[in-house]
C-alpha positions in Angstrom: -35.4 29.5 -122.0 -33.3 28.4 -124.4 -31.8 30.5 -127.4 -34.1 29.4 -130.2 -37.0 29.7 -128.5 -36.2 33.1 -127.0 -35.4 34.4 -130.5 -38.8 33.3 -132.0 -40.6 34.6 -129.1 -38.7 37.7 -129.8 -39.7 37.7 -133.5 -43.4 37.1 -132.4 -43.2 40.2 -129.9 -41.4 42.9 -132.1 -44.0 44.2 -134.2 -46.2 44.8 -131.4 -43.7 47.1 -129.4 -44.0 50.6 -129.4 -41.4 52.8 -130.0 -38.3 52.5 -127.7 -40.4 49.7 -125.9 -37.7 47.2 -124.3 -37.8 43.6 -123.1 -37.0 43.0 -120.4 -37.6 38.9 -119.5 -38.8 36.2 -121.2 -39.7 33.0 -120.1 -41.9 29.7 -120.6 -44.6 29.8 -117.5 -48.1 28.0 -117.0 -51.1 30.0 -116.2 -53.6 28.9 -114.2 -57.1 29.5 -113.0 -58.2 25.9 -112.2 -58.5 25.6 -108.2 -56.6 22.6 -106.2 -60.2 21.5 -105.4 -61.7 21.6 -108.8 -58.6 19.8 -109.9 -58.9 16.8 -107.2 -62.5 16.4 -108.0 -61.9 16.0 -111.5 -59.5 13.4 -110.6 -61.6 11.4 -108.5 -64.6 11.5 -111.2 -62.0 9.9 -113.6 -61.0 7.2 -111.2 -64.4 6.4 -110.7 -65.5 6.5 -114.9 -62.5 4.1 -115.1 -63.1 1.8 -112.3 -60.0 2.7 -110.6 -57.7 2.1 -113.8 -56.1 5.7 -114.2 -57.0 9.1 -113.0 -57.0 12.2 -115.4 -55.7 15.2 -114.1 -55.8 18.3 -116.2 -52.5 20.2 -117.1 -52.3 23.9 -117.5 -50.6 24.2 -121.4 -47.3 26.1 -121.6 -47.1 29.6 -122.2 -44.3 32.1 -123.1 -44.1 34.9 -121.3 -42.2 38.5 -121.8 -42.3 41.4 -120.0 -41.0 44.6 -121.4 -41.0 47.8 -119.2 -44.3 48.9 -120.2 -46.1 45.5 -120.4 -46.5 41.4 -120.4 -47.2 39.5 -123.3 -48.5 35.9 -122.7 -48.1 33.4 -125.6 -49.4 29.5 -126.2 -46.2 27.4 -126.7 -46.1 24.8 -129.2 -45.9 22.0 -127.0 -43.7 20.3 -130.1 -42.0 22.8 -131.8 -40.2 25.6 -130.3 -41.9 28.6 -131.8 -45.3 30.5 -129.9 -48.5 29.6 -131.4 -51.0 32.2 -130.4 -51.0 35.6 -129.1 -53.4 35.2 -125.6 -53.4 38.2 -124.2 -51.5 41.5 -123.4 -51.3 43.3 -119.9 -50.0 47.0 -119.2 -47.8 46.4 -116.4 -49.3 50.1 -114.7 -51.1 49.7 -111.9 -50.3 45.6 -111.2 -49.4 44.0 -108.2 -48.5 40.8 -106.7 -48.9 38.5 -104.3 -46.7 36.7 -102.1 -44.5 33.7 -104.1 -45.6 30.8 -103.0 -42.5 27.8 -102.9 -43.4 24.3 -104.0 -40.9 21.4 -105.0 -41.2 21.6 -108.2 -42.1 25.0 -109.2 -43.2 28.4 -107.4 -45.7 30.8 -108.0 -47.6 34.3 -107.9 -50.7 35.6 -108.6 -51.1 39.0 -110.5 -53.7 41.3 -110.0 -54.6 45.6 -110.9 -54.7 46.8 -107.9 -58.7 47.8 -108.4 -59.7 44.5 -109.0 -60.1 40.7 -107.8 -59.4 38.8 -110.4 -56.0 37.4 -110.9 -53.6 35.7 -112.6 -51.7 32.9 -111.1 -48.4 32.6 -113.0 -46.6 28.8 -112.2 -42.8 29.3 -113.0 -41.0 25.6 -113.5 -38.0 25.4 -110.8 -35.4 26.1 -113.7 -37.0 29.2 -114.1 -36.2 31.1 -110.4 -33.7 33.6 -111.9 -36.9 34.8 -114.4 -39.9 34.9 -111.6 -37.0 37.0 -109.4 -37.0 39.5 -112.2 -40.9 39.7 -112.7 -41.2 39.9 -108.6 -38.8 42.8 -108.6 -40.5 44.4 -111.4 -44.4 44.2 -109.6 -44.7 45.6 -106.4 -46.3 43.2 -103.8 -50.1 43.6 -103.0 -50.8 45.8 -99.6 
């Protein structure tokens, strides 16, 4: 993540920290809960409506992410301008867990979970952005 952006994701994030609150990482992810075959059948239905001309296939929109030592933050990026958008969603970092990272070409992934629970959040970090998932791994102890 680049220096502007980091600084008006920073700007974005400060008044919600509490007291001696630190940050720890920040980074631009996608977050996804779309499956691989929801995702090919929504590809195939396009191809069809068109009559083979193009196929649509949907693409998770970029997120900021920042974790301090207490919690995540996840932000919609401006896909245009270098500043975050909305405030999605916050996540105390107690009691979270991950799974196994998952390598691809292009980019690698985890899925985040409370350790009561079954629904999860699969976090997609872009190849440029190992150094960043490394921290977050390190930081989340890996589902037993």
């Amino acid at each position: 993540m680049n220096g502007k952006r980091r600084r008006l994701l920073l700007a974005a994030i400060d008044p919600m920290l509490a007291s001696g609150e630190q940050v720890e990482v920040t980074t631009i992810v996608n977050l996804s809960s779309v499956t691989v075959r929801r995702t090919a059948a929504f590809a195939a239905a396009s191809a069809v409506l068109s009559g083979g001309g193009m196929a649509v296939i949907p693409v998770p929109t970029p997120m900021y992410l920042a974790m301090t030592d207490r919690r995540i933050f996840i932000f919609r990026a401006n896909p245009t301008f270098a500043r975050p958008e909305e405030h999605l969603m916050t996540i105390p970092r107690a009691g979270l867990v991950r799974s196994e990272i998952k390598e691809r070409v292009l980019n690698s992934s985890f899925i985040v979970s409370a350790t009561d629970g079954e629904q999860g959040l699969k976090i997609i970090f872009p190849l440029v952005g190992r150094k960043e998932r490394n921290a977050i791994a390190a930081a989340l102890p890996l589902a037993g």
